[in-house]
C-alpha positions in Angstrom: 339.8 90.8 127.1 336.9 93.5 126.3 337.8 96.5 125.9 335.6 100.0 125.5 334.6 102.8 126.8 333.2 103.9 130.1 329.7 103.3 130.3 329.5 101.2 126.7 327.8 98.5 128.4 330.6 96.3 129.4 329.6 95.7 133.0 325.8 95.1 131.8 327.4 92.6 129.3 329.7 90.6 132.0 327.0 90.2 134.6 324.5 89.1 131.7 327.3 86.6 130.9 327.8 85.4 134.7 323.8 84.8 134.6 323.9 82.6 131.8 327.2 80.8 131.5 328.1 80.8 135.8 331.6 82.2 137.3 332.5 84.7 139.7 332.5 88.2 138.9 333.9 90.8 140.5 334.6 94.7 139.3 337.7 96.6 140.8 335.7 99.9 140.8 334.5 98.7 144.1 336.7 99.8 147.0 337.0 96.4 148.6 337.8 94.8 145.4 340.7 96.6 144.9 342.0 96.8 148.0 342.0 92.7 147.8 343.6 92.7 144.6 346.1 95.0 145.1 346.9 93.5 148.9 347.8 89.9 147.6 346.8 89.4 143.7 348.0 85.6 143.6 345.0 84.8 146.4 342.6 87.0 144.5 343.1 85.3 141.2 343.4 81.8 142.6 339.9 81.6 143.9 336.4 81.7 142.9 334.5 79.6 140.0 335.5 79.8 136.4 335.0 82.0 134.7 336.3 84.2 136.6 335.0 88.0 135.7 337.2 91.3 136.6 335.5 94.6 135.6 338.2 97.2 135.2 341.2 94.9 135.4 344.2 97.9 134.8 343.0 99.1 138.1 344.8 96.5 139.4 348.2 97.1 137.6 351.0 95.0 136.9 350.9 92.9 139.5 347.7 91.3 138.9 348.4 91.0 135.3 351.2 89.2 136.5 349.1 86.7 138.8 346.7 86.1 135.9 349.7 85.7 133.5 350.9 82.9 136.0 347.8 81.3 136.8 347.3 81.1 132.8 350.3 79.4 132.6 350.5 77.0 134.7 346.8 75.8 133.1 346.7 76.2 129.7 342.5 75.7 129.6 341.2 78.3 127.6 338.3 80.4 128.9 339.5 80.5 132.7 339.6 84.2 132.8 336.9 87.2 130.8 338.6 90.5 131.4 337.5 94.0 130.8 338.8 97.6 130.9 337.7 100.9 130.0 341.5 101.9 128.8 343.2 100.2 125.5 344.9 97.5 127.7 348.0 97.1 124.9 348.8 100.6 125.4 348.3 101.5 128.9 352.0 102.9 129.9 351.9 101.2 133.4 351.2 97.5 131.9 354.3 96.3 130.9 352.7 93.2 130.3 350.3 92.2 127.4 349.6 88.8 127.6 350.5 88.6 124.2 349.4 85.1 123.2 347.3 84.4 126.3 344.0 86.2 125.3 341.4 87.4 122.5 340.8 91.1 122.1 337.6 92.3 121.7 336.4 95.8 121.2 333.1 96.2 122.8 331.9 100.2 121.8 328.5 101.8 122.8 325.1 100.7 120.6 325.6 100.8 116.8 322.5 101.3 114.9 322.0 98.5 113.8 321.6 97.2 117.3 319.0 99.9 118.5 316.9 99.1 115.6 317.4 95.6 115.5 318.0 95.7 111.7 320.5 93.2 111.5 322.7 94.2 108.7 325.9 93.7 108.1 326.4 96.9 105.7 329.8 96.3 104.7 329.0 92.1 103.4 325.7 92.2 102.2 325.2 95.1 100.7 328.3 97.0 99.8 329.6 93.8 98.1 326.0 93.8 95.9 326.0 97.4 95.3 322.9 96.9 92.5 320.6 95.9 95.5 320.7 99.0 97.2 319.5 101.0 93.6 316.3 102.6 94.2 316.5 102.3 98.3 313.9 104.6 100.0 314.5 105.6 103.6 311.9 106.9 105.9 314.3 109.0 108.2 313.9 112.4 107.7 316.9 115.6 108.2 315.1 116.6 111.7 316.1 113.0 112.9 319.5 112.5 111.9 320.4 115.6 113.8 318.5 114.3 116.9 320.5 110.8 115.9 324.0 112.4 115.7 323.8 115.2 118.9 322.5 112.3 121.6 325.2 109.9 120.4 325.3 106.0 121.1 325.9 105.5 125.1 323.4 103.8 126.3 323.0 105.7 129.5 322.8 109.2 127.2 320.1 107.4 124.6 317.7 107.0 127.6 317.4 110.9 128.7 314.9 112.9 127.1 316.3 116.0 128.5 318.9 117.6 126.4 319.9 119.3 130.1 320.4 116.1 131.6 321.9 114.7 128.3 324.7 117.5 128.7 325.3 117.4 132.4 325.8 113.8 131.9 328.3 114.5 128.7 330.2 117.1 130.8 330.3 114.5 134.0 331.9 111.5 131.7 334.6 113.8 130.3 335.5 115.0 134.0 335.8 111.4 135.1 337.6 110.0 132.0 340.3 113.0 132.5 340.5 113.5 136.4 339.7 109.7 137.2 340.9 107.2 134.3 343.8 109.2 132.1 345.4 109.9 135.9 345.8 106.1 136.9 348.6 105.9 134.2 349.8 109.3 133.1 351.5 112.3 134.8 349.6 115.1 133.5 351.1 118.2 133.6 349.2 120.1 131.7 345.8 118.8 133.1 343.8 121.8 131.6 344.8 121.4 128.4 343.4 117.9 127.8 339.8 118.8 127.8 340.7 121.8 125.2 342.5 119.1 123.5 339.4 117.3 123.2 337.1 120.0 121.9 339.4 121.3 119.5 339.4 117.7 118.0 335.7 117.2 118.4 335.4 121.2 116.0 338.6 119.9 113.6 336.8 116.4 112.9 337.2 115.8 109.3 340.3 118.0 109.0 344.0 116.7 109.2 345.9 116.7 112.5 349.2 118.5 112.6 350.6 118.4 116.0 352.5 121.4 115.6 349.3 123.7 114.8 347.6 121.7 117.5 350.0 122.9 119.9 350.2 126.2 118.7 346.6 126.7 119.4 347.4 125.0 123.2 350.5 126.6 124.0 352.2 123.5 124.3 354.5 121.7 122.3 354.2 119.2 119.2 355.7 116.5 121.5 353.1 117.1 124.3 350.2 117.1 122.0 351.2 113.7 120.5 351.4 112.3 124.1 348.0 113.5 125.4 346.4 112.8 121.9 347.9 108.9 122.7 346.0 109.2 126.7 342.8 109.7 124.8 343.1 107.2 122.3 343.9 104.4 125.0 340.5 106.0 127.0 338.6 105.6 123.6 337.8 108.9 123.8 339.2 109.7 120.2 340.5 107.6 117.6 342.9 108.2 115.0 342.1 107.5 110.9 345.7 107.3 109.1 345.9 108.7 105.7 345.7 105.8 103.0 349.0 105.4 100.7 349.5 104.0 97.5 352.1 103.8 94.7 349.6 105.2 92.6 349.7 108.2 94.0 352.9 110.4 95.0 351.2 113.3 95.7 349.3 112.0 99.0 349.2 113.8 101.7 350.3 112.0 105.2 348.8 113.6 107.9 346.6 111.7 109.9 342.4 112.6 110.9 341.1 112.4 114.6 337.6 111.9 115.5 336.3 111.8 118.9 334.9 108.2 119.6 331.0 109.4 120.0 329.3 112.4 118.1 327.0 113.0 120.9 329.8 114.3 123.0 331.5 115.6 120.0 328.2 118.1 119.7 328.2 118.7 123.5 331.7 119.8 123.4 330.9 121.8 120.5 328.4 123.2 122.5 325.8 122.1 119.7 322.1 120.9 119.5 319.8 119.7 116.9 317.5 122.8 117.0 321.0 125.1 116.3 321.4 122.6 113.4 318.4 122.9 111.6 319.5 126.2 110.7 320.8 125.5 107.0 324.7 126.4 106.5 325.9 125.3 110.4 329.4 124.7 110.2 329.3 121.9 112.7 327.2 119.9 110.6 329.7 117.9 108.4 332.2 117.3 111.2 329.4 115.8 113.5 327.8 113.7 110.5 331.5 112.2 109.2 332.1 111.7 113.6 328.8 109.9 113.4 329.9 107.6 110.5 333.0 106.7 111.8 331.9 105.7 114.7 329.6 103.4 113.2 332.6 102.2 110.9 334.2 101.1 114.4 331.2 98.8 115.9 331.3 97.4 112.4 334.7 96.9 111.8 334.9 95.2 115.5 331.8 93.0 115.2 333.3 91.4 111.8 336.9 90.4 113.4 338.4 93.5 111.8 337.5 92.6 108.4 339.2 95.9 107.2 341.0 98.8 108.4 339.9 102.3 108.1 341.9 105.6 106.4 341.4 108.5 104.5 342.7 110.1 101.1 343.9 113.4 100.6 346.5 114.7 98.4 348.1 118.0 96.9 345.4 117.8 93.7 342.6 119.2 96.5 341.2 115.5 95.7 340.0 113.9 99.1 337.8 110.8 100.2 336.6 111.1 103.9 337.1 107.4 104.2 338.8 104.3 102.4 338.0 100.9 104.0 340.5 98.3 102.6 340.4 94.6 103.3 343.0 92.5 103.9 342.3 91.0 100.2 342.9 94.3 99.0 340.0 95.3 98.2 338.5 98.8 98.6 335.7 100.5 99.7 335.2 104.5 99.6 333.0 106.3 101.6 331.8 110.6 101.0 330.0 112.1 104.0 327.8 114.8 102.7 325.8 116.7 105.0 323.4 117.7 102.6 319.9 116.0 101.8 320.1 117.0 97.9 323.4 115.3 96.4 324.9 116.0 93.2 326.9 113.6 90.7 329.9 116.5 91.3 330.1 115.3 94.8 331.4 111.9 93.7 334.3 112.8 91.7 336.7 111.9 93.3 335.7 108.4 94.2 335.2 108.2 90.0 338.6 109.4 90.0 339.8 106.2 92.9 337.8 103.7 90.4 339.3 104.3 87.3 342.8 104.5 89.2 342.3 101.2 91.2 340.3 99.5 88.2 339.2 95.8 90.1 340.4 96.6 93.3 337.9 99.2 93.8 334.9 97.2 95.1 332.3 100.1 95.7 332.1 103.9 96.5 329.7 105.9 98.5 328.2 109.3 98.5 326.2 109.0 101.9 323.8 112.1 102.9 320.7 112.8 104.6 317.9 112.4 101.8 316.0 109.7 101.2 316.4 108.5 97.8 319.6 106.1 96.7 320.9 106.1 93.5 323.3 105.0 91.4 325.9 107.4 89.7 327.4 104.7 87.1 330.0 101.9 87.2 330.4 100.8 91.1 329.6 104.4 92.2 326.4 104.7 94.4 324.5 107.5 96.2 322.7 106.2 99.4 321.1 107.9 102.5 323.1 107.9 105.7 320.6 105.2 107.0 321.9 102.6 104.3 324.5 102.0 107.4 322.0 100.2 108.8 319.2 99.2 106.2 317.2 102.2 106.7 315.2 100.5 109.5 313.6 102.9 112.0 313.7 102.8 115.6 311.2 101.3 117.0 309.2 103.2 119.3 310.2 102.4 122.6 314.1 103.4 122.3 314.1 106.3 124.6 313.2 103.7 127.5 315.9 103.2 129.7 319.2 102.8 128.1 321.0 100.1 129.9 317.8 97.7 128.9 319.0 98.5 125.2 321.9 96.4 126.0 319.9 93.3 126.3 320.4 92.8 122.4 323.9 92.6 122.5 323.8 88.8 123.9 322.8 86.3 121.2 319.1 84.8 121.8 320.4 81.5 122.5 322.1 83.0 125.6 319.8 85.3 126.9 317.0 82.8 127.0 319.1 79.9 128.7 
């Protein structure tokens, strides 16, 4: 089962998989498709060659989940079926049904960096873990592109416009269909305006924590409400949802959660935000779009290594905060600063100093990231590092604006694209 959002390169993914390993495929955004599968859904899963492929498989509901439950069962050969869906299938309200036990769940979000420039690091493994090989790294990427890096985003589709025009009709389009199209398959939305306010105001709070009850007050709707829609766009992965990190070290914590939308580049759309308005020095939106940025390439990582670690935050009473705490499930721990600025000082890792000498061998590394280009060490397990250290500083190579659905071609491994 992959799951992602719209226009992540799912579809692009399947067919290239149908190419080189045969089956059927067949997507229920087509009319006919869905009309078959919804007419008599025991037929529709009961024929064509294995694999067999279905794009958008919620569109189908429960009683196709069902048919593929039964067919499942009555074979027990793995591989019959590759699923996809642009909703979180485990917590779409109309599926009763998981198939808990029956299928692997894959996350499949829109191009990480490391993809488009083909770096092939693995930041968290072979770096993080070896912190004394990244003293001294030099990046070439300068402030101007970072902000061009953070305002298109990581859809594939939005990397290969060069007009920022076109780059926000296209934003605005996708938020129109995700809300009038995909939320209203499953939900009853009352309330329909308030979801895209919903959305902006968590794309301008990114960073911040998230109190339903302020949320609401600002909405005019109630805590209860808010919680609800916040859940419709967290099973669109439209935003997602960074808990606050807890410890018996610590009683003063503070337990309110962080949302981020899922992709800065619509986060600066629907802040209404460019990178010519951010080259101006002091822009408030600047450290919410940067930390958006990083966590979203926290998520392609933490899904492309099996969920090696889960992601949180630190805040507590003491005004000490950490934008991000990545724990493994060995308990080790990784903590990550998001600076916006391209001259950092020792001050602005205090309070991962603070998390080492707390956590004493459990803490494994922390980082200041920011947009220079020098990295440096701060003492004991405490490293400053440009942003591009996500992805081993390697540019992108010159023909990335071509035509973004060809930049998914790197997402197959080379065995299977040349077969």
């Amino acid at each position: 089962m992959v799951n992602g959002p719209r226009q992540a390169g799912k579809t692009t993914l399947l067919e290239m998989f149908m190419e080189s390993h045969g089956g059927t495929y067949r997507s229920l955004d087509d009319t006919d498709e869905l009309a078959a599968a919804l007419a008599d859904p025991i037929t529709y899963v009961d024929n064509g060659d294995r694999p067999l492929i279905i794009d958008e498989v919620q569109r189908g509901g429960e009683p196709l989940i069902l048919a593929i439950k039964r067919r499942v069962d009555r074979n027990r050969a793995p591989g019959q079926f590759v699923l996809s869906g642009s909703t979180r299938f485990l917590t779409v309200p109309t599926l009763s049904e998981s198939l808990a036990g029956r299928a692997a769940f894959v996350d499949l979000w829109p191009l990480s960096m490391t993809e488009r420039t083909r770096s092939g690091e693995d930041f968290l493994q072979s770096k993080i873990g070896r912190p004394e090989e990244l003293l001294g790294t030099v990046s070439s990427w300068t402030r101007d592109q970072y902000l061009e890096l953070i305002t298109t985003g990581s859809f594939p589709e939005a990397i290969g416009m060069s007009s920022r025009n076109s780059r926000r009709r296209w934003f605005t389009g996708y938020l129109r269909t995700i809300i009038e199209r995909d939320i209203r398959e499953f939900a009853d939305i009352r309330h329909a305006r308030a979801l895209p306010r919903l959305t902006s105001m968590i794309a301008a709070r990114a960073g911040s924590p998230f109190v339903a009850t302020d949320a609401g007050n600002g909405l005019s709707l109630n805590a209860e409400t808010v919680s609800t829609y916040l859940q419709y766009l967290e099973t669109v992965f439209l935003v997602a949802t960074v808990p606050a990190w807890s410890t018996n070290l610590v009683s003063r914590i503070t337990k309110a959660p962080k949302v981020f939308l899922t992709d800065s580049g619509l986060a600066a759309n629907l802040t209404n935000t460019d990178a010519d308005s951010l080259r101006r020095p002091g822009q408030r939106p600047l450290g919410a779009l940067i930390e958006t940025f990083v966590l979203a390439e926290l998520l392609k990582l933490k899904s492309l290594t099996c969920d090696a670690f889960e992601i949180m935050h630190y805040r507590d009473r003491d005004s000490r905060e950490i934008d991000f705490i990545l724990e493994t499930p060995d308990g080790r721990i990784y903590a990550i600063e998001v600076k916006a600025s391209a001259s950092p000082h020792s001050d602005d890792a205090r309070h991962l100093t603070w998390l080492r000498d707390k956590l004493g061998d459990r803490f494994t590394a922390g980082i200041v990231l920011h947009l220079g280009a020098k990295g440096f060490s701060y003492g004991d397990r405490i490293l400053s590092l440009p942003l591009s250290a996500l992805w081993g500083n390697a540019p992108l190579p010159d023909h990335d604006r071509r035509r973004g659905d060809e930049l998914v071609v790197d997402r197959m491994p080379v065995s299977d694209r040349t077969k």
